[in-house]
N, C-alpha and C positions, 0 to 999 in steps of 0.2 A: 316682304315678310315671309309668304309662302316658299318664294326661290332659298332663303335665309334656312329654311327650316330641312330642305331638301337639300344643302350645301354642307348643314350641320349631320343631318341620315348618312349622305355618301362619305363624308370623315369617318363615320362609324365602323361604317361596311370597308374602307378598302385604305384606310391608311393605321391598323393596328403595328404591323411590322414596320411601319416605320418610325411609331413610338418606340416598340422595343427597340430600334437598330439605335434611337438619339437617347436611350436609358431614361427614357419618361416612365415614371410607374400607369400601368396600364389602366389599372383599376381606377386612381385619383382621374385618370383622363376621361375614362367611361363615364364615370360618376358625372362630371363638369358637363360632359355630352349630352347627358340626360338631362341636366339643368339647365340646359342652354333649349332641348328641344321643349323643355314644359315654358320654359320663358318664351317661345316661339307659339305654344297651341294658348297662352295666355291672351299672350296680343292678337291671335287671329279670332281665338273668340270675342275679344274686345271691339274686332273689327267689324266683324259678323254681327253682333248686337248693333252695332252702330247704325250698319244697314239695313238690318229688321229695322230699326226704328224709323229710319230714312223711306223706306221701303213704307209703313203704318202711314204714316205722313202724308206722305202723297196718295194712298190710300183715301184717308178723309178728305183730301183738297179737292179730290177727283170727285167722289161722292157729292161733295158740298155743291161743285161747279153743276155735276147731273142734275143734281134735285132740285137746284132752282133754277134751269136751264128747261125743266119738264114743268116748273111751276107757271115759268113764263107761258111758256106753250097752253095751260092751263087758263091765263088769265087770260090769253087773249082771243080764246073761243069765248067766254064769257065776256070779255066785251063788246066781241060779235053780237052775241046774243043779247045784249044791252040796246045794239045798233049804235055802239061807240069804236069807230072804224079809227079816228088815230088813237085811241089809247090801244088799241089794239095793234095799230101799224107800231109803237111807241115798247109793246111788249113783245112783240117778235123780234123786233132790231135787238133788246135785252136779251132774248134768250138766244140768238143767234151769234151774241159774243161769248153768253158765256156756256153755247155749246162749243163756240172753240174753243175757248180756255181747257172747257173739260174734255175735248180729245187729245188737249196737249197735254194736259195731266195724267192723263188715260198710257198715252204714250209713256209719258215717265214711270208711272206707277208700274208700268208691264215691263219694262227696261230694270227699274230697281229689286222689284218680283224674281227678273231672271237673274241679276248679278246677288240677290241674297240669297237661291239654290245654289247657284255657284259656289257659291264661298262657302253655305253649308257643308256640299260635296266636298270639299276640299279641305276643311277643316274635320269631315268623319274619317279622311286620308288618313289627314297629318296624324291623327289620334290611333286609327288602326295601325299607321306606322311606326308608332311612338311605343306601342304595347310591343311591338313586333321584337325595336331598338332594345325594348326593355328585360324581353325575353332574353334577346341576344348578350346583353350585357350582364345579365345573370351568370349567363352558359360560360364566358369569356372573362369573369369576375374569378369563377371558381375553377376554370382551366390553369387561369394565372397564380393563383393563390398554389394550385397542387403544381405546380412548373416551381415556384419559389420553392416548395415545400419538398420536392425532391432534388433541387438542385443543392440546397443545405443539407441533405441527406448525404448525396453524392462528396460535398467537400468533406464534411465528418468523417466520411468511410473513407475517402482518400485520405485523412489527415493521421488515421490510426493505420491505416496501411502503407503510410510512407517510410520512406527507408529511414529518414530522420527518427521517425517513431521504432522503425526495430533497433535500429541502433543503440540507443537510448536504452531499450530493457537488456540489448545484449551485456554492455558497460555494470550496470546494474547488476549484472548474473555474474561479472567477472568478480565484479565486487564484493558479491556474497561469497561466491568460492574461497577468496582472499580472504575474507574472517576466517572463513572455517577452517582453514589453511592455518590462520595466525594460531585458533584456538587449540588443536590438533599438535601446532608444535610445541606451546605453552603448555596441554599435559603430559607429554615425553620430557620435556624439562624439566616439570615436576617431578616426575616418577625417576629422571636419574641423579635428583638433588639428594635423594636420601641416602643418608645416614646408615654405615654400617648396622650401629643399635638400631634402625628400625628398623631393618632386615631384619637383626636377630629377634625381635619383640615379636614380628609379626609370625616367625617360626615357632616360635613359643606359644603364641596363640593356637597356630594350628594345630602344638603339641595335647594342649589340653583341649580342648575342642576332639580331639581322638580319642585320649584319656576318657573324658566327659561319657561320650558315645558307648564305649567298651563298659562302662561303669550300668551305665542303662541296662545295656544286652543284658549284663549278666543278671541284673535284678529284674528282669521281666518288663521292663519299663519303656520296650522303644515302644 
């Protein structure tokens, strides 16, 4: 479980570029990484209680075997003092089993004691590595996000700077010229459709239109 959780950290740290190189999104991986290491300090806490409990357990066995192992001891001075020498031989042989018992549980109890620090220490690891993994994947979340974010920057700006793209508005520019070309020649064609009479019409306008004028001056009226 512990190697599991340290197998899942060193993916973290030292195989990112070779998500990118297999076009894995970084982020969705990150993300899974982290899920994979909280489902790792899950089961080691699970573990961890397991042997606290295992650990309390044999705590009381031990206690129980002492207490009545010192009880015997007890009784059989006061047997003594009764002047009852086999209840007394009858209560040493008792507590002489079960002071062994309780050194052997002594023994377990201090064994279980060591391997529940143990796995405490190593689950406050997992956990202080896991905030570390989480820090990292922050940092590594929002490098990849701005990497995406300017690399669609970069295609845009290549995509309006490519020659396809100038192309494209120069055609367009030709095209405009070409109206203004068509419309240009369309009023020169107008202008030499007329009509003798509207030549002379419009000289007649500017006749009076002079007349008009001269008529003003003279009355004071310009």
């Amino acid at each position: 479980m512990f190697k599991l959780f340290k197998r899942v950290s060193t993916v973290v740290n030292s195989e990112l570029n070779a998500m990118l190189d297999k076009a894995e999104d970084p982020v969705k991986m990150l993300e899974q990484f982290m899920r994979d290491m909280e489902s790792d300090i899950r089961d080691a806490e699970s573990a961890v209680a397991k042997q606290i409990a295992n650990e309390k357990m044999l705590k009381r066995k031990y206690d129980d075997a002492q207490a009545l192992a010192d009880k015997r001891q007890e009784q059989a001075e006061k047997a003594i003092e009764s002047g009852n020498e086999d209840l007394a031989r009858r209560a040493l042989q008792d507590k002489k089993n079960q002071q062994e018992q309780a050194d052997s549980l002594k023994e377990s109890y201090e064994r279980a004691q060591s391997d529940s620090q143990s796995l405490r220490t190593k689950l406050d690891e997992m956990k202080k590595e896991y905030q570390e993994m989480k820090l990292k994947k922050d940092s590594l979340k929002a490098r990849a996000e701005s990497a995406k974010t300017r690399t669609k920057m970069n295609r845009s700006m290549s995509g309006i700077n490519s020659d396809e793209s100038k192309q494209g508005f120069e055609r367009m520019e030709e095209k405009v010229l070409k109206y203004e070309a068509e419309a240009e020649t369309s009023e020169d064609l107008s202008e030499s459709s007329r009509s003798l009479d509207d030549e002379f019409a419009e000289l007649e306008k500017d006749s009076v239109d002079d007349e008009l004028a001269e008529l003003k001056k003279k009355m004071g009226k310009e």
